[in-house]
MARTOR-227887 format. One record per residue (C-alpha): residue number from 0; chain; y, z, x. Coordinates in Angstrom, 2 decimals. Example, Ala and Ser with C-alpha at 12.3 -4.5 7.8 and 13.67 -1.06 7.14 Angstrom:
# residues 2
   num   cadena        py        pz        px
     0        A     -4.50      7.80     12.30
     1        A     -1.06      7.14     13.67
# end
This chain:
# residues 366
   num   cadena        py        pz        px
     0        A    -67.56    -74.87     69.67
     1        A    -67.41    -71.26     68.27
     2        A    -64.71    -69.56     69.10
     3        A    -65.20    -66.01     71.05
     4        A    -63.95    -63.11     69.42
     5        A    -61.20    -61.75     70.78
     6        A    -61.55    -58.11     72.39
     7        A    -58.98    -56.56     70.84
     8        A    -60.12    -53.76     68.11
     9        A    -59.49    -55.36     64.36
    10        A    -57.00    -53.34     62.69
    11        A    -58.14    -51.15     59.41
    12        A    -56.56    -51.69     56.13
    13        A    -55.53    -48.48     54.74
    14        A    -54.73    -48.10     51.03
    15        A    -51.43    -45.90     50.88
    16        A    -50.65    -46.46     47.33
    17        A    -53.05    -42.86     46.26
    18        A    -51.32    -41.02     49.15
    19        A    -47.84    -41.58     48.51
    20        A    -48.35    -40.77     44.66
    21        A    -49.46    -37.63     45.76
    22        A    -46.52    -36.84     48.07
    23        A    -44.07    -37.91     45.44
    24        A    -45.81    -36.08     42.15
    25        A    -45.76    -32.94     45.03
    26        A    -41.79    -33.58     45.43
    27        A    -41.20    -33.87     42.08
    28        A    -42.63    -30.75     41.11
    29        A    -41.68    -29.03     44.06
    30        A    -38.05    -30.08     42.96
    31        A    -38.24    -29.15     39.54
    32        A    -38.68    -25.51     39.74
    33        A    -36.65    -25.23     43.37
    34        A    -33.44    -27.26     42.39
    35        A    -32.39    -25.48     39.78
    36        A    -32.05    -22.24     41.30
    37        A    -30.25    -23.56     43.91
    38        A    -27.56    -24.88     41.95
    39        A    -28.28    -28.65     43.60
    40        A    -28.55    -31.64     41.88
    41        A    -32.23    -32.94     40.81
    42        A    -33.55    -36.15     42.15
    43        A    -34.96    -39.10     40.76
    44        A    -38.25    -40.26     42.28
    45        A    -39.03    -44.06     42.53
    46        A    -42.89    -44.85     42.61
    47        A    -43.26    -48.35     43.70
    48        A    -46.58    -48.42     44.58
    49        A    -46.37    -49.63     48.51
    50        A    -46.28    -47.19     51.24
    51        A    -42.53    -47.45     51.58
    52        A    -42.08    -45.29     48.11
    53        A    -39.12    -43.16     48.66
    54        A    -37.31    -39.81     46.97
    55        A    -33.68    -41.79     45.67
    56        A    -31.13    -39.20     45.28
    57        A    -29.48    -39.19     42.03
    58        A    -25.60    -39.57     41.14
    59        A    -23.48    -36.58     42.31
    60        A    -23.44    -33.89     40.27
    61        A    -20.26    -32.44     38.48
    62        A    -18.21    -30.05     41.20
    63        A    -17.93    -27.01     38.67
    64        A    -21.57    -24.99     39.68
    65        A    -24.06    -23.67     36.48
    66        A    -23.53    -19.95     36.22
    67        A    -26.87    -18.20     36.96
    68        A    -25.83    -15.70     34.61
    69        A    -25.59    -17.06     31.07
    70        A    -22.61    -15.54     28.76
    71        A    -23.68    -12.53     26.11
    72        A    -24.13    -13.35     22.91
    73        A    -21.39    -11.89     20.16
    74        A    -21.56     -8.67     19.27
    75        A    -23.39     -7.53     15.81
    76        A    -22.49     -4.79     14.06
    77        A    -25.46     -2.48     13.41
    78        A    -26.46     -1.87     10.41
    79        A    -26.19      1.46      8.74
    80        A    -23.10      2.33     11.77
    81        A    -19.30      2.84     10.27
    82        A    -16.68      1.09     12.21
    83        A    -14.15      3.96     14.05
    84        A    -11.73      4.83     10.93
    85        A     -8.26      3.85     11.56
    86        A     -6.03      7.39     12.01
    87        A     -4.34      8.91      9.04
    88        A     -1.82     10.97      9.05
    89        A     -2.46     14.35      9.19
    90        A     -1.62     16.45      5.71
    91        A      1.11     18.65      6.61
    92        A      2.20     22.20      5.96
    93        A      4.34     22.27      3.16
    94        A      4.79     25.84      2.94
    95        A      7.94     26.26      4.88
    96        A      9.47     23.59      2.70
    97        A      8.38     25.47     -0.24
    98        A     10.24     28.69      0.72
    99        A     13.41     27.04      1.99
   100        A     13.48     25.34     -1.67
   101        A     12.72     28.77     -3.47
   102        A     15.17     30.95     -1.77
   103        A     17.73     27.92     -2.07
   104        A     17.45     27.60     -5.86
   105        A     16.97     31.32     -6.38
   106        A     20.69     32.22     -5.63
   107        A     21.96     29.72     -8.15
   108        A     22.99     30.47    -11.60
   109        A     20.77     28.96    -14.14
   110        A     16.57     28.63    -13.90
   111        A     15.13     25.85    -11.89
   112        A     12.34     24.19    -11.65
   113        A     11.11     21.67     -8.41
   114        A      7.79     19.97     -7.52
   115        A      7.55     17.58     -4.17
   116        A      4.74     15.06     -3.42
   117        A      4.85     13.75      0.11
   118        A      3.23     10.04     -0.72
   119        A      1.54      9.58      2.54
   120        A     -1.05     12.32      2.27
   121        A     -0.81     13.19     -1.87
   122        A      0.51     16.86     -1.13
   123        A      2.89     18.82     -3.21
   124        A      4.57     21.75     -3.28
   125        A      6.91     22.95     -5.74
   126        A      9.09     26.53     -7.58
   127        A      8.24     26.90    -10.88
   128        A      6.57     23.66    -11.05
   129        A      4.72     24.50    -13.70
   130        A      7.39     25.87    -15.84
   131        A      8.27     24.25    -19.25
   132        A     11.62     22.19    -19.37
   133        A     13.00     19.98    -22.02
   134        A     12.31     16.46    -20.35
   135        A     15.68     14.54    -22.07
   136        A     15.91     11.12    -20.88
   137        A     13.66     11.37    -18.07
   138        A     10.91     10.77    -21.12
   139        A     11.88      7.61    -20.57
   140        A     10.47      6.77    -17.69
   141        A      6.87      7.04    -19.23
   142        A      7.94      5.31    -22.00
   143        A      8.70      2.61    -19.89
   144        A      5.63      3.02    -18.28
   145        A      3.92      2.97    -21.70
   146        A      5.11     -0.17    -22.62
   147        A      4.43     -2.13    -19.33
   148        A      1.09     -0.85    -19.52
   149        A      0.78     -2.52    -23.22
   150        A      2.28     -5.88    -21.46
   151        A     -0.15     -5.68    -18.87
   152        A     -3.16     -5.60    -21.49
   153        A     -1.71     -8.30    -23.55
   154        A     -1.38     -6.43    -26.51
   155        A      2.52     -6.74    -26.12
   156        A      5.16     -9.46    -24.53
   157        A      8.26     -8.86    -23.12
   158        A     10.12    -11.82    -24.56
   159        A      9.41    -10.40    -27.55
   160        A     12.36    -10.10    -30.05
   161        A     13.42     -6.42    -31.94
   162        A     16.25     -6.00    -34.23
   163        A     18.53     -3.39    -34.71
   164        A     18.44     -1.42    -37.70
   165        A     21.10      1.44    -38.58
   166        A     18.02      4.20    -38.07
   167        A     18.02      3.29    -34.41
   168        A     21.34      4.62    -33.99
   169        A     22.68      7.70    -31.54
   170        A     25.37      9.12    -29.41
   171        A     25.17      9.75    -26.22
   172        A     24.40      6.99    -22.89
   173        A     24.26      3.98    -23.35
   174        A     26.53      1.20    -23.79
   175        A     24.92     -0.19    -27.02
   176        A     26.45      2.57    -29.48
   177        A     30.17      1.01    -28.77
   178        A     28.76     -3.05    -30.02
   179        A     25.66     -3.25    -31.59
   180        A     25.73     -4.15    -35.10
   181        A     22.92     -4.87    -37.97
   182        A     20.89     -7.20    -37.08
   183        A     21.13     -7.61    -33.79
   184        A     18.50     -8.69    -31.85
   185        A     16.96     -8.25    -28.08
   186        A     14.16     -8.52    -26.34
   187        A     11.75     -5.86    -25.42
   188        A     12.52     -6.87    -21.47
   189        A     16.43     -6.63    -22.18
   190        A     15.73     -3.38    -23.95
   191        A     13.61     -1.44    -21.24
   192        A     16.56     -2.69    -18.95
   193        A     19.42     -0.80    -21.06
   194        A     16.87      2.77    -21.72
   195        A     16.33      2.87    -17.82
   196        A     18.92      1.72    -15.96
   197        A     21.86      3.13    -18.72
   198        A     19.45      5.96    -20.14
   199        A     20.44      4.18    -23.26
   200        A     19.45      5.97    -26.43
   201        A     19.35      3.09    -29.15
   202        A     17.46      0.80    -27.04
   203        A     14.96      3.46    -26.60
   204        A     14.89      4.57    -30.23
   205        A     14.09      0.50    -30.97
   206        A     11.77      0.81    -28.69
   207        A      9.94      3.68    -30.10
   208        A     10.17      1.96    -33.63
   209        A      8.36     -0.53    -32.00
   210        A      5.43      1.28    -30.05
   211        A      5.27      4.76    -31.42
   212        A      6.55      7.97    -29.84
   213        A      3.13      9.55    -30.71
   214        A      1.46      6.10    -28.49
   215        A      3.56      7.23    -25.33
   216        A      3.06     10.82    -25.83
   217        A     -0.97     10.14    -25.69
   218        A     -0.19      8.11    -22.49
   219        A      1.46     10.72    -21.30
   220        A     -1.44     13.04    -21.56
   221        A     -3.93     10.05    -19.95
   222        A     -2.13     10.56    -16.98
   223        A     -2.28     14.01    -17.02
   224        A      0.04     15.52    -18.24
   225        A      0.22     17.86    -20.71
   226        A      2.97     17.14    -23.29
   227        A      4.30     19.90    -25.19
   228        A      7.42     20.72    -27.72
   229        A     10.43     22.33    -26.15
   230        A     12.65     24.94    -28.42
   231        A     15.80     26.33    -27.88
   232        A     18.73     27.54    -29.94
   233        A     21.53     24.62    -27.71
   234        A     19.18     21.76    -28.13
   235        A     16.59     22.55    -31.44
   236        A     12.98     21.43    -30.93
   237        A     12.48     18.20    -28.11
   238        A     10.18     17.00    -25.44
   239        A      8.75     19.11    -23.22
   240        A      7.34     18.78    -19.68
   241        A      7.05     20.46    -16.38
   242        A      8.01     19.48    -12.82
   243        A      4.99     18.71    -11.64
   244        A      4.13     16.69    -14.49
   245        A      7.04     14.73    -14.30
   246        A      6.88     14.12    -10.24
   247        A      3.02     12.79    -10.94
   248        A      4.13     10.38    -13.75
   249        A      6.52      8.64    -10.93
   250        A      4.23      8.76     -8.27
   251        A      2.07      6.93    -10.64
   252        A      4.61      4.69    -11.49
   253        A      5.10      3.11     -7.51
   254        A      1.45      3.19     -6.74
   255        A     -1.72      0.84     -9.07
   256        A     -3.10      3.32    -11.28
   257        A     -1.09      3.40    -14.65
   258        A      0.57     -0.60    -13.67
   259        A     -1.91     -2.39    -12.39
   260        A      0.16     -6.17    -12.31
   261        A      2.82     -5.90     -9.22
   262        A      5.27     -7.95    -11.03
   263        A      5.29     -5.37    -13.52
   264        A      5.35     -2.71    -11.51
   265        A      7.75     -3.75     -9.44
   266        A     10.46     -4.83    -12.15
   267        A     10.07     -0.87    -13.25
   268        A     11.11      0.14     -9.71
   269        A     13.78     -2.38     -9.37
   270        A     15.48     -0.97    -12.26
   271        A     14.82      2.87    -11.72
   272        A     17.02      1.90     -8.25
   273        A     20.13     -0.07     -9.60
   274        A     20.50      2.80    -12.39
   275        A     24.26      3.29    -13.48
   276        A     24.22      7.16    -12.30
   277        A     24.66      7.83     -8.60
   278        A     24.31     11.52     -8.70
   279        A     22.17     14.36     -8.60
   280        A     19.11     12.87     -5.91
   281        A     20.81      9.96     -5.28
   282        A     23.65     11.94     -3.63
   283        A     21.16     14.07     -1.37
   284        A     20.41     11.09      1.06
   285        A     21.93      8.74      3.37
   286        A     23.90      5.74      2.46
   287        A     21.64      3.08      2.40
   288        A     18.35      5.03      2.12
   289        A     16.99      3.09     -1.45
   290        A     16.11      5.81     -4.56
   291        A     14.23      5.03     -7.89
   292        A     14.80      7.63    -10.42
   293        A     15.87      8.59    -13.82
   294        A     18.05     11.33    -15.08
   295        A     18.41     13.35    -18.15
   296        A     20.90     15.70    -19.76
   297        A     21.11     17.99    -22.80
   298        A     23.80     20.71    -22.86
   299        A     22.80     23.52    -20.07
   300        A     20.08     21.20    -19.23
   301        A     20.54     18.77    -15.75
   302        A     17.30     17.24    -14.93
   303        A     16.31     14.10    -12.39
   304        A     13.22     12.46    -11.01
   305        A     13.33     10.58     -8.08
   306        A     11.10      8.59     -5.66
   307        A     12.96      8.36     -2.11
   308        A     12.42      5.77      0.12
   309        A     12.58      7.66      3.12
   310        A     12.09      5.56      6.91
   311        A      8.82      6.04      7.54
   312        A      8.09      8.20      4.45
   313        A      8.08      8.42      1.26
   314        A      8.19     11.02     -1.47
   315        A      8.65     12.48     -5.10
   316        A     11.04     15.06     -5.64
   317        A     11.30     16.40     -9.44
   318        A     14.47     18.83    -10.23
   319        A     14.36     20.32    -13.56
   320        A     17.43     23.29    -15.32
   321        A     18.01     25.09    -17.92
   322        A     20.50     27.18    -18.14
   323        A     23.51     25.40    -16.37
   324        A     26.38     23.64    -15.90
   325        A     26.38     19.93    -15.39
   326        A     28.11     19.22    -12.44
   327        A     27.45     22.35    -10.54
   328        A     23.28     21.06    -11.08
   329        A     23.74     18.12    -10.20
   330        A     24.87     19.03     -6.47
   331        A     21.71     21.24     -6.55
   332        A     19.57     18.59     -7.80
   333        A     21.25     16.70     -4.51
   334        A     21.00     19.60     -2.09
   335        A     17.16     20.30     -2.78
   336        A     16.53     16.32     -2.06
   337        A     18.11     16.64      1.42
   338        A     16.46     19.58      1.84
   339        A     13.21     17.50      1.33
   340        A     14.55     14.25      2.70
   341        A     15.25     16.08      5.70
   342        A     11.98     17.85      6.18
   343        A      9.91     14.80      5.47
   344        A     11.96     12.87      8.16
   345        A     10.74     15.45     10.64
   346        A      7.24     14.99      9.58
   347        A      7.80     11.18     10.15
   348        A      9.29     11.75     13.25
   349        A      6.55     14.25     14.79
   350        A      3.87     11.35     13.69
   351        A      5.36      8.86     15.30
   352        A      5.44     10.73     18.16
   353        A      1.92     11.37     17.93
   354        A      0.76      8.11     17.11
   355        A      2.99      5.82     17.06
   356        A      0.70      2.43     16.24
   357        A      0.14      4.40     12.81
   358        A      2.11      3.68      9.63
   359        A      2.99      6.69      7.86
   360        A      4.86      5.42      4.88
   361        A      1.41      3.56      2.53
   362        A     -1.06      5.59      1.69
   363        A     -1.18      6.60     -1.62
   364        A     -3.81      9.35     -3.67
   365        A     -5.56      7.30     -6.63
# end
């Protein structure tokens, strides 16, 4: 028999694979541009196909939240815009220094002749600075300079060995006139030592032999200077040179332009400060405070160049007579450097007060 058909209503198959795709693509998106901006994790969507498809949440997230703000990038400098400069020290009023020294010097007996450079800002100042003085020994010091130079280009070596000869000979400083003999030989080295640090006058006069008087004096006048002949009745016909001169050829001597090579440089300096005469500017400053210079003496003449390695700042004090007794000079040569030592301490001291992050003691004028 046929069965009757039951009365119930025969259920509807409906296809809910199209559907849910839908709803999930929807999530998906919706997710993608929501999530983010709410600093929440994204979601990984599962399509299986069957109406039970669900939304599976994905593995926690780190706890440290993504900054909505991203970091700037570095800053670039722009083109064609100077960094700030870093602050020099201001040039300062040397006028009051100049007096001081003028009246000072122009009660003594005897002519004078001074010329300052304060090293940090390349000013000078100076009484009769341009005035003509015999230069004695303190010719050495370019000399020296002179032959460095030559070192420096390799056109000479300072292992090189000179012998003495009976022409080099002559009284005077030096330790060399009471033991050298014919024949004896030293290096160019060993020989700037004895002309610089003993103003020794054979060792110079080999030296000369060797490089030419007439080869430092055009030196001389490629740094400047003018290099004339000094005449008197006391001393005959000799070197001349002025303060100012004199001062520039060591302030050229501590900074690059006439030595370029440090080493060399610096073995010049090194012996202008361990020099066997403590007077004259050496005496003007405190114990301790370190002083390059070189000396010279002729009867009635008492002359000294110095660079002073003041705290803080440096200068190049030049002290040049004619006319005067030696020992008497040579406490004026000392009183005009602390005169100057003195006044350039203020100057270091008023910087430092006004800027204090700011070395005052390195710049030097090409």
């Amino acid at each position: 028999m046929r069965r009757k058909r039951s009365a119930r209503p025969r259920k509807r198959h409906i296809n809910w694979r199209w559907p849910a795709a839908a709803l999930a693509l929807a999530a998906v998106l919706a997710g993608c541009s929501a999530l983010p901006k709410l600093g929440l994790p994204s979601a990984v969507i599962s399509f299986s196909g069957r109406a039970d498809a669900q939304v599976q949440p994905a593995a926690p997230a780190p706890t440290a939240a993504v900054p909505d703000v991203q970091p700037a990038p570095p800053a670039v400098a722009t083109p064609g815009v100077p960094k700030p400069a870093v602050p020099t020290p201001a040039a300062p009023d040397l006028r009051t220094l100049q007096q001081e020294i003028s009246d000072y010097v122009g009660r003594q007996d005897g002519t004078y002749g001074v010329y300052v450079i304060d090293i940090a800002s390349g000013k000078g100042t100076g009484v009769n600075a341009d005035m003509k003085f015999p230069t004695a020994s303190t010719f050495k010091l370019p000399m020296a300079m002179y032959i460095l130079n030559q070192v420096e280009l390799g056109k000479a070596v300072l292992d090189q060995s000179l012998s003495y000869s009976a022409e080099d000979y002559e009284e005077g400083t030096g330790t060399l006139q009471d033991s050298v003999s014919e024949g004896d030989s030293f290096t160019v080295k060993e020989l700037i030592d004895l002309a610089i640090t003993q103003s020794d006058n054979i060792a110079t006069n080999m030296l000369l032999r060797r490089f030419g008087r007439e080869n430092v004096y055009a030196y001389m006048k490629k740094l400047g200077g003018k290099v004339t002949i000094y005449s008197d009745p006391e001393n005959g016909s000799t070197t001349g040179t002025t303060p100012k001169e004199m001062a520039n050829y060591m302030r050229l001597a501590y900074g690059k332009t006439a030595i370029g090579d440090a080493k060399l440089r610096q073995f010049l300096l090194d012996l202008l400060t361990h020099t066997a005469f403590d007077d004259r500017a050496a005496a003007g400053v405190p114990r301790g405070v370190k002083v390059a210079h070189k000396i010279g003496t002729l009867p009635n003449v008492v002359n000294d160049v110095a660079l002073v390695y003041a705290p803080r700042r440096t200068f190049v004090v030049a002290v040049y007579s004619v006319g005067v007794e030696e020992e008497t000079a040579a406490a004026v040569i000392a009183e005009v450097t602390r005169r100057v030592y003195d006044f350039e301490r203020d100057l270091s001291t008023s910087a430092a007060q006004q800027n204090p992050e700011t070395s005052v003691n390195g710049a030097l004028p090409k």
